[in-house]
Structure formats: structure tokens, C-alpha cells
N, C-alpha and C positions, 0 to 999 in steps of 0.2 A: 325437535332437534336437540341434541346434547349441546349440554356448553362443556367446557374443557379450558381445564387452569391447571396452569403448571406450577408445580411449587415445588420450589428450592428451600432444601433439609440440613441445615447446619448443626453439629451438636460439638457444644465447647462448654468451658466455664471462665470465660471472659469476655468483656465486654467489644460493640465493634470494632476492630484492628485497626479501620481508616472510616475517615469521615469524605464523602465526596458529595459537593453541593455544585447540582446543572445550575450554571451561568446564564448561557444562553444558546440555541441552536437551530440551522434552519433548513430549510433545500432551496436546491435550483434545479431547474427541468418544465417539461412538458410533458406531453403524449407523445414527446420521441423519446428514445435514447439519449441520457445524456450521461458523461463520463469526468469522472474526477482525475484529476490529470496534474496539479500543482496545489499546494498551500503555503505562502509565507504569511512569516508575521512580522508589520512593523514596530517601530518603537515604542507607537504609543498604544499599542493592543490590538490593533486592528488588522485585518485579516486580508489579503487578498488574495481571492479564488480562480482560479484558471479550469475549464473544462472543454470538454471538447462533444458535439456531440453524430446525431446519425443522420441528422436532418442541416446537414449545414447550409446546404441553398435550396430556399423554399420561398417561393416567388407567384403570386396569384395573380397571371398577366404581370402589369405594371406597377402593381402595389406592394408595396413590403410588408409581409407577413410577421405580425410580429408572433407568430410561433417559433420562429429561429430566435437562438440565443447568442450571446456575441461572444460568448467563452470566456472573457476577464471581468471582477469584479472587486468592488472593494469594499469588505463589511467593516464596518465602526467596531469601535469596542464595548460597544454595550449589547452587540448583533442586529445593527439594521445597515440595510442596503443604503450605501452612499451615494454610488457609480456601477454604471455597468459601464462596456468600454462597446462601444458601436460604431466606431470610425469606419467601417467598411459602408454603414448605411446608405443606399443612393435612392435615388426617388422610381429606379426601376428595381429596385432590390438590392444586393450584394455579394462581392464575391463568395467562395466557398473558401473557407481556411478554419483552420484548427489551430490551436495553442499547444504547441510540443513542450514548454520551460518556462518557467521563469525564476527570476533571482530577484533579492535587494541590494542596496547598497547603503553604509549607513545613514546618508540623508533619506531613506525610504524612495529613491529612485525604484523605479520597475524597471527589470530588461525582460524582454520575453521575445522569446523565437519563437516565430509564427509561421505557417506555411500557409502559404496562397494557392487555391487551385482555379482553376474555370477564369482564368486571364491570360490574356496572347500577348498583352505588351504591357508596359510599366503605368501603372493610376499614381495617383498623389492622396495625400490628405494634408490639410490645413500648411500646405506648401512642400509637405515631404513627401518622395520619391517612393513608392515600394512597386516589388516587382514580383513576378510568376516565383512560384519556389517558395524556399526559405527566407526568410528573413527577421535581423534583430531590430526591434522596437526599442527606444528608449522613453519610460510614459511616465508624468512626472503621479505627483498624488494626487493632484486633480483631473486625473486618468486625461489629462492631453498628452498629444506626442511631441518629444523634444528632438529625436533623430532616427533615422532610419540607415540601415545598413544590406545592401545586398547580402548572403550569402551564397547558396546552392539554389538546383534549377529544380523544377516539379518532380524528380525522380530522386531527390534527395530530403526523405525523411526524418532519420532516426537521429537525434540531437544533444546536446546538454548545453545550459551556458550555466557559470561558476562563475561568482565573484571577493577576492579577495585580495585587499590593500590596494585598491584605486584600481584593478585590473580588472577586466573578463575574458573568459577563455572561453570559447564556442567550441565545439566537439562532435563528431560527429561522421557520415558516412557519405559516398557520394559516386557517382555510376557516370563513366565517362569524364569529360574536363570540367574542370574546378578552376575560376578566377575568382582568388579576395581581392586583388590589387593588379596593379602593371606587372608586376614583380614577382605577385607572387602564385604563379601558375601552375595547375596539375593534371595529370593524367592518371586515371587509376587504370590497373592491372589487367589483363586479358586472361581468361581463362577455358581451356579444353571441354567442347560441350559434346562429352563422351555420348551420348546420345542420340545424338544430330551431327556427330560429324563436323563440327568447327568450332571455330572461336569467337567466346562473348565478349564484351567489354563487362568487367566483374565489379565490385563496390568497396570503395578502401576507405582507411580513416582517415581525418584531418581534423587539426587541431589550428585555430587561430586564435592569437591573443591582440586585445582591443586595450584601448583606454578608454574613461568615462566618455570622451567625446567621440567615440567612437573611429579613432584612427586606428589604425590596423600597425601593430608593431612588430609581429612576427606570425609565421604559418607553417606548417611543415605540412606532412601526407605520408601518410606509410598502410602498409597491410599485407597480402598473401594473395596470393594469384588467383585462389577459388576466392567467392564472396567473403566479405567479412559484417558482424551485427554488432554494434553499440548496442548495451541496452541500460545502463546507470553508469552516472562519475558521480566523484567526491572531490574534496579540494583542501589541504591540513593550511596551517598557517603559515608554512613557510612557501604556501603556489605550490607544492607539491601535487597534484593532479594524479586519482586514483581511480582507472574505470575497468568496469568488466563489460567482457564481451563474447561473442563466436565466434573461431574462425575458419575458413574452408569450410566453408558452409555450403556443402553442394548434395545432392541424394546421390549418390555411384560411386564416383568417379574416386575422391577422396575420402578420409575422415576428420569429421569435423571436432573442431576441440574448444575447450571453453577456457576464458584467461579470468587475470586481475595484469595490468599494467601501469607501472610507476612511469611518471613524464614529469621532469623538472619544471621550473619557471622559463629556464629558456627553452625549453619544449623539446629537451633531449627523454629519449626513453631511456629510464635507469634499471629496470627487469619485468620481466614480463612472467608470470605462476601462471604455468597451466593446472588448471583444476579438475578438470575431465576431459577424455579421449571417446570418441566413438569407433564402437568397433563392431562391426558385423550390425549396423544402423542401430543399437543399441549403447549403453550405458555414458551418458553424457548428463553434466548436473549443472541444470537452465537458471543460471543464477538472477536472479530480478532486482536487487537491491544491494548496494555497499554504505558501507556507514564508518567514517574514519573517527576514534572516542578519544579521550581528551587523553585518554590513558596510550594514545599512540597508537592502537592495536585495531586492525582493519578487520570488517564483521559485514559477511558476506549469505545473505538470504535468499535461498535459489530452493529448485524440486527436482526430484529424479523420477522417471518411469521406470525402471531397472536397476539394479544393479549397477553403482557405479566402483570403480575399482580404480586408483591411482598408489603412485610410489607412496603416496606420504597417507590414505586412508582406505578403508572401503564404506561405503553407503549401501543400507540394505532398504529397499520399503517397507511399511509401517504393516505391520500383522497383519490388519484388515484391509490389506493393498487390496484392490479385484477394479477390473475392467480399466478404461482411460482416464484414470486419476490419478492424484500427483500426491508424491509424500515432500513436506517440507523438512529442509535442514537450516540449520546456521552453523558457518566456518566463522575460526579467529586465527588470521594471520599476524605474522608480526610486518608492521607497515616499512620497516626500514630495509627487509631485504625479501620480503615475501614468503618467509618461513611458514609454515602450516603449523599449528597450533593445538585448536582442540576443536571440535563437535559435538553438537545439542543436533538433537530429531525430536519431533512430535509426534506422538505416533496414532498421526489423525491423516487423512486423506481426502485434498479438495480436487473440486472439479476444475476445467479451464472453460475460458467466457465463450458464451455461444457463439460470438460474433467474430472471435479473435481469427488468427494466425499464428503458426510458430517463425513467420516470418515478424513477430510484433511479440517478443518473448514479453515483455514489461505488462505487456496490455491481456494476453492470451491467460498467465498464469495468474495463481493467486501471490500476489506481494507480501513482503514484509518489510514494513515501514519501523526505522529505529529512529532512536533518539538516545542522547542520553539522559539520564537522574542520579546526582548524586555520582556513586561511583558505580552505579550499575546500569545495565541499558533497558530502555523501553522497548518494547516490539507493539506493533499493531498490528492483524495477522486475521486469520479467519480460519475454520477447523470447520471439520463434519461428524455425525457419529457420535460414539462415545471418545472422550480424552480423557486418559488419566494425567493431572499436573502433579507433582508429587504423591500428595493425599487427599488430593482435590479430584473428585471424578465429576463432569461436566458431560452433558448432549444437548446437540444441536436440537434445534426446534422440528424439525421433520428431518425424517431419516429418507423419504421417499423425492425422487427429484434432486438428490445430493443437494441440499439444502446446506448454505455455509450460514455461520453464526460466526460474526465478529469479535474477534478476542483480542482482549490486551493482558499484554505479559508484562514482567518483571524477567529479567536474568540475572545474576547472581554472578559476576562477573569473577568473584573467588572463588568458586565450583561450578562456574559454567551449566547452572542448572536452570528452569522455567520457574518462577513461581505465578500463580495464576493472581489479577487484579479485579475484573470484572469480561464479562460479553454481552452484547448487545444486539438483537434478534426481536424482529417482528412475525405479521401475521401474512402468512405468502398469499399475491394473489392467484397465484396459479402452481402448478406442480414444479414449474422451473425456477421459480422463483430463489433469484441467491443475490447475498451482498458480498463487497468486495472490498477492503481494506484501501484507506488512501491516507495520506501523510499526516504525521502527531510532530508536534512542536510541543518540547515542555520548555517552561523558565522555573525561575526559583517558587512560583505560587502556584501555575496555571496548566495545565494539559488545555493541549487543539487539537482535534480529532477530524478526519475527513475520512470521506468517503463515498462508494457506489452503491445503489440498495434498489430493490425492488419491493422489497417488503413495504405493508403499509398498516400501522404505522408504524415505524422503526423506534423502539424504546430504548431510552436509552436513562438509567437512573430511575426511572418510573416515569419519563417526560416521551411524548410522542412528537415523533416527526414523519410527516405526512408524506407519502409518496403523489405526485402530483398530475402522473399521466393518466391514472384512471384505465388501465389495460394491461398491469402487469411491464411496463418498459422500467427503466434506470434513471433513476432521478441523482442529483450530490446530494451528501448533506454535510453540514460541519457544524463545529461543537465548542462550545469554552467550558472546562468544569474544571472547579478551584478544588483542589485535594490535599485538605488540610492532613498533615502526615498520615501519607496516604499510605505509607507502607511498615508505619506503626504495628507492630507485631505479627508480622508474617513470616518472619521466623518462626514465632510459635507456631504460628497455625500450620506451617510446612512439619512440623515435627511429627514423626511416625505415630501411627494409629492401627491398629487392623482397620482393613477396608469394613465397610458395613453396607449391610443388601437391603435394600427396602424393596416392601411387597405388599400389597398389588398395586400394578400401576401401570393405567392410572388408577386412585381411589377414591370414597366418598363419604365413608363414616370413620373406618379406623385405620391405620396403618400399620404396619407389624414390619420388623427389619433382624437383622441377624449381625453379631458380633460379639466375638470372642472375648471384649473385656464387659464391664460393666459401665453403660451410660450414666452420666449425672445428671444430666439436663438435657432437654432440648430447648431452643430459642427458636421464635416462627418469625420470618418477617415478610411482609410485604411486597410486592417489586419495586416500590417505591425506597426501601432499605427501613421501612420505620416495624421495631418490633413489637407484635401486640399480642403473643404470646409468648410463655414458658411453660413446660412441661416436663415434670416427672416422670419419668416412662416405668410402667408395672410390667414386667415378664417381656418384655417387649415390644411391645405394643401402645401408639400414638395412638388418644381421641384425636379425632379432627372434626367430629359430629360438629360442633359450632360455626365452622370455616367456610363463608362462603364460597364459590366452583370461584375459581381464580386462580394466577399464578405467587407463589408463596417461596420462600426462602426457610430452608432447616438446617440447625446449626447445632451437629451432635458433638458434645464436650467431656472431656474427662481430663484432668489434671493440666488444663491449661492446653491440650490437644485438641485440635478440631479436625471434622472432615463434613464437608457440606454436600447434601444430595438434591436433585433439582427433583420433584415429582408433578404428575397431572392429577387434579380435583377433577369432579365432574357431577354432575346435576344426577 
């Protein structure tokens, strides 16, 4: 059997841009399915993880199976497991529920909305009430519960809860009547079920805002007579509340359109952006992430199948658009009145999750998880294929299987361009095999990275993380790596170059590549990032005879210009 190493080709004449040293990282899962779904960080470093998975009640007779996982966790700051959260546990098993959210508060409070299935009337835990449906938790750091609050009934999924200056605002969708309170009562919308010939009861939005003990201070409800989709909020400092969604969301009868909506502190709506219209069931852009920056300006990370066309842009798909895959975008509104701004594309194409629905846009498509740094944003995102980043060209690990590889970006928030940081990609166990992007926390020293993977093991830095099911399923994983100025001369290395072609590849004694100026050096590194060679290139043309089959980094240089090429070794 061949062995096969990929090696990444940088050629420059300076030294590493950024220094990035793995802290610590790890998974959670089984032999089922499991799904990354929330990451906060508290104050003192520590991490709590929310997932969700496919096996939620798994019961052998009478005994509780401990292959079910309990969804919430809490990892230390040095990365060990402190708490898992199992209050469902009973001595015949437990109910089946999922983790939709959660938030902090700054004593490091948990809130999380959790939805409960496979229960006909209300349980308790350690004296607290929870019921069928939705419902918020309030769970201190030693993952007990401090109160529970009804929300929505089992047919009321899709959620957000937000916390900011002693408030929370729950958000969300809900199919027929709605009670938070005595008072505060709803009926959602009926709508023409061109089809069939009558009328459904359709799914509208609602907004409740709570305080830390969980009293309910105010609710509203509103939406559009066809279905309406939550699928992310934001929340600025003044309670300002920023979510995108679908709406009319029917196959026939309407067309359905995608927003961003502004909602005060008192829970007025102050404008609502449509962002795409469907027309002839085509051109609508499935936005999956919002991100409100310090700089005020609202950054909105969604995909198109088609052609999207609106008053204020158009959206085309990526080159290599072909079959049911998705091109990602990022929009920058302005947050004060919803102005449209400008647009970034990647012009890479992922697949959607096997298991999904476009009834579950967040979970179906591939995300883009931001952050900010500095005055620019973070993305964490995922690609297929070849990607050109500026002067950076990158592929994914397998091309066969639509194979996604993990990327994190830089944008450049004063030319609204990508620059590329690093990606992260293992060894698939099967042809379907893809990872999936989940939420990056940065601070002043530290990136958190989360995520879905199937790969095994998932490298990340040169450090492996193990996939746990042993069959090709979805494991989390999550990450602390300190990035000492991490973006220490990426400038330079963004600065134009002719492209350059390396040939043949994969290869195993020489390598030979093509470009128009003349190379000064090549730098080899590792996957690990450590360099152990440099190379003089003659006529053009790399030895590599020395290198054992592995994967390798090349770093081609000329006057402070760089452009890196990933290549395969092989035995």
C-alpha cells in the first residue's frame, strides 16, 4: 500500500508571520451522532460545551445506558472535563431532549434552552419544575439547577436566548398558542394550505424578556400568515436585539424571503432588511450566522444555491458551483438602520449535513462562526476544493465525497477582504466524511475553537483529535490555542505574487513548479509548523529526495512576498 503526505509549499523571505502554540483540545461523542451546538467562555477560562446528539434516548430495558450523552458540559481551563450536566438521569433511563442555546451572565450563570421530548406531563429535578417543550434552565457552575421556566410546547423548536445588563430575551418560533404568563397570551397566524384545500395553524415569532430570577417582564409575538424560521440573534449593548430569519415560508403558494430584524429593549421592532426574495422557488440567500462588531456594523454569513438578486446587490455562485452545493457569502449592514454595505464570497462550494433539513437552515448548512480581533473579524468556516485567499491557494484534503476542511479566516474589515490564518483537516473514515465549523471565542491572548468532525484524527497544529465512534459518525471537538501575534505580517504575505504551479502531485523525489518571477528561497515545514528545511531552487526545481511520505508546508518567497502550496509525498 502507498503512503501519501501532503505537503504544504510556502516560498517567502521572512520568517513565521505568527506563532500559534495548541493549549489544549478534546471531543465528546460516541458511536452516535453527536453535534456541536453552543460554546461559551467563562471568566476564568473555562469552557462550557452544549451538544446535541442522534441518539438522545437510549435505554436498555431498565438501565441507563451510559452511551447517551447529556448535552452540557463544563471544561476547566487547562482542558479537563469538570461536569457533565445529567439531571435528566432516572433509574429507568431519561427523557429525550436536546440543547438549542445557551448564554452567560457575568457571575458565569448558565442559561440554556432546552427542549424536552418523550414526556406527557411536567418531572422535576432537585425540586424544579420542567415541562414537555421548551424550556430555560438556569444552572449555576457547579452545573446544578437554580430555576426553571416554562416556555413553548413540543412543536416549538427553533430558539435563541441573549443576555445583556441583568436581562434575558428568549426568541423564537411557535405553532399554535403560546402562554409565558397569565397575561401574556398568543396565537400564531393561520395560513392557506393551497394544496389541500384549507387552513393550517402557521409558526410565528416571539420574543420574551426575563430577569436573572427569571420573571417574565415583557412578550410580544408577531410574523406573516405563511410559516415563519428563526435561525440566529445578536444582542449590541444598548438590548438592541438583532435576528435573521425566513419568512413565508411555504413551497407554492407564496414566496418566501429572508430578513435581519432590529427589536428594541422594549421589544418594539425598529426595521426589518429583506435580504433575498424567492422567485420561481429559486434565488433566496439562507443566512446562518449574525455577528453585531464593536465597530457597530452587522455581518451576516449565509449561502445561495442560485443566483440571488435584490435592490441593494446580486449574488452569483462560486465558478466551480455544480450539483447541490452551497456558495458562501458574508454581508456588512449598517446596524442603526439596516443599510446594505458591502460583500465578500469565497469562491469555494460546501455541501449540506446529511442528516439536516432546510427546515433547520443553522444545522443543514455549512456556518460561519465570527468573532472579533482587534479591528478585524474572525470567521471560522469550512471550504471544499481548491480556494484561492488572496495569494494563498489551499485544497481540501479529498476532493471525492465533497470533503470539507476547516478554515479560519481573517477579514480585513478596511477592504473587506479574507485573509487566510490556518485549516484544519484529518484523515476521512469513509467517503462521506466532512467536518463542520462551530463557534470561536477570541480574547485579548486566546482563540476557542469548536466544532463537528468526522475525520479521525482531526489535526489541528500538528496535535490529533480522535474521533470516538469508531464508524465514520460526528464527534465535537474544542480547542484553546494562544496566538501569540498571530497576524503579525499578513499583510505581507497577502501582498501580490504571480500565482505558481507545482508539478507533479502528488511527488517523491523532486518537485518542479512554474512562475513568472524568480524564487529566492523555499522554507519546508512540518505540519506541526516546525521548519527543517530551506531550499535554493535551481531552474526550478525542488529536491525533496530527503523528505520522508508525509504532510509538509512550502513557503515560496521573494522580496518579503509569499505564496504557500499544499502538496502530496508518497512512498
Amino acid at each position: 500500500m502507498k503512503k501519501i503526505t501532503i505537503l504544504l509549499i510556502f516560498v517567502c523571505l521572512i520568517d513565521n508571520t505568527f506563532s500559534q502554540e495548541f493549549m489544549f483540545g478534546g471531543n465528546i461523542g460516541n458511536w452516535v451522532h453527536d453535534w456541536a451546538v453552543d460554546m461559551d467562555k467563562t471568566s476564568d477560562g473555562s469552557l462550557i460545551m452544549s451538544t446535541d446528539n442522534q441518539a438522545r434516548y437510549w435505554t436498555t430495558g431498565v438501565t441507563y445506558s451510559p452511551d447517551t450523552f447529556y448535552g452540557l458540559y463544563k471544561i476547566d481551563k487547562t482542558g479537563r472535563l469538570e461536569w457533565s450536566f445529567d439531571f435528566f438521569r432516572t433509574s429507568w433511563g431519561h427523557h429525550e431532549y436536546s440543547i438549542v442555546q445557551t448564554t452567560l451572565d457575568e457571575n458565569d450563570n448558565i442559561y440554556s434552552l432546552i427542549h424536552v421530548y418523550q414526556l406527557d406531563k411536567p418531572d422535576s429535578i432537585d425540586g424544579h419544575t420542567y415541562y414537555p417543550g421548551l424550556n430555560l434552565f438556569k444552572i449555576n457552575q457547579q452545573g446544578k439547577v437554580v430555576w426553571i421556566k416554562k416556555i413553548g410546547s413540543t412543536e416549538d423548536n427553533e430558539a435563541s436566548v441573549l443576555y445583556k445588563n441583568e436581562h434575558l430575551y428568549v426568541l423564537g418560533t411557535y405553532k399554535g398558542d403560546l402562554a409565558l404568563s397569565d397575561n401574556k397570551k398568543f396565537s400564531s397566524n393561520s395560513y392557506y394550505q393551497c394544496f389541500e384545500w384549507l387552513y393550517e395553524q402557521g409558526t410565528d415569532y416571539f420574543i420574551g424578556k426575563y430577569d436573572t430570577d427569571g420573571n417574565l417582564l415583557n412578550a410580544v409575538s408577531f410574523g406573516e400568515d405563511y410559516p415563519d424560521l428563526l435561525i440566529d440573534a445578536t444582542i449590541d449593548n444598548d438590548e438592541n436585539i438583532y435576528f435573521i430569519g425566513v419568512s413565508d415560508y411555504f413551497v407554492g403558494c407564496v414566496n418566501s424571503y429572508s430578513h435581519i430584524t432590529k427589536v428594541d429593549k422594549d421589544l418594539n421592532i425598529l426595521w426589518k432588511k429583506v435580504t433575498s426574495k424567492e422567485v420561481a422557488y429559486e434565488g433566496l440567500f439562507y443566512s446562518t450566522n449574525i455577528h453585531i462588531s464593536k465597530n457597530n456594523k452587522l455581518y451576516v454569513w449565509g449561502n445561495i444555491y442560485k443566483k440571488v438578486t435584490s435592490a441593494d446587490y446580486t449574488l452569483n455562485p462560486s465558478d466551480d458551483f455544480t450539483g447541490y452545493l452551497y456558495s458562501p457569502f458574508l454581508l456588512e449592514f449598517n446596524s442603526t438602520d439596516g443599510q446594505f454595505k458591502r460583500k465578500m464570497n469565497l469562491n469555494t462550494r460546501t455541501s449540506y449535513f446529511t442528516y439536516g433539513t432546510l427546515d433547520n437552515i443553522k444545522k443543514y448548512m455549512v456556518n460561519g462562526y465570527m468573532d472579533d480581533y482587534g479591528n478585524d473579524l474572525l470567521v471560522h468556516t469550512a471550504y471544499t476544493g481548491d480556494l484561492n485567499i488572496g495569494d494563498t491557494t489551499i485544497t481540501s484534503t479529498y476532493h471525492s465525497g465533497y470533503h470539507h476542511n476547516l478554515l479560519l479566516l481573517k477579514v480585513d474589515l478596511e477592504n473587506f477582504k479574507p485573509k487566510f490564518i490556518s485549516e484544519f483537516y484529518g484523515s476521512k473514515f469513509q467517503s462521506y466524511s466532512e467536518d463542520f465549523p462551530g463557534k470561536v471565542i477570541t480574547d485579548n491572548k486566546s482563540l476557542y475553537i469548536s466544532g463537528t468532525f468526522s475525520d479521525t484524527p482531526l489535526k489541528i497544529l500538528g496535535n490529533d483529535i480522535n474521533n470516538n465512534s469508531g464508524n465514520g459518525c460526528y464527534d465535537v471537538f474544542y480547542t484553546k490555542l494562544e496566538m501569540n501575534s498571530v497576524f503579525t505580517g499578513i499583510d505581507e504575505i497577502q501582498q501580490n505574487i504571480n500565482n505558481i504551479d507545482v508539478y507533479p502531485n502528488p511527488c517523491n523525489t523532486f518537485l518542479k513548479y512554474r512562475c513568472n518571477e524568480k524564487i529566492d528561497e523555499i522554507k519546508i515545514y512540518n505540519m506541526i509548523g516546525s521548519l527543517i528545511g530551506v531550499r535554493t531552487p535551481i531552474i526550478n526545481i525542488v529536491d525533496i529526495n530527503n523528505l520522508a511520505s508525509g504532510s509538509y508546508s512550502l513557503l515560496f518567497c521573494k522580496n518579503k512576498r509569499v505564496i504557500y502550496k499544499k502538496i502530496i509525498i508518497k512512498e
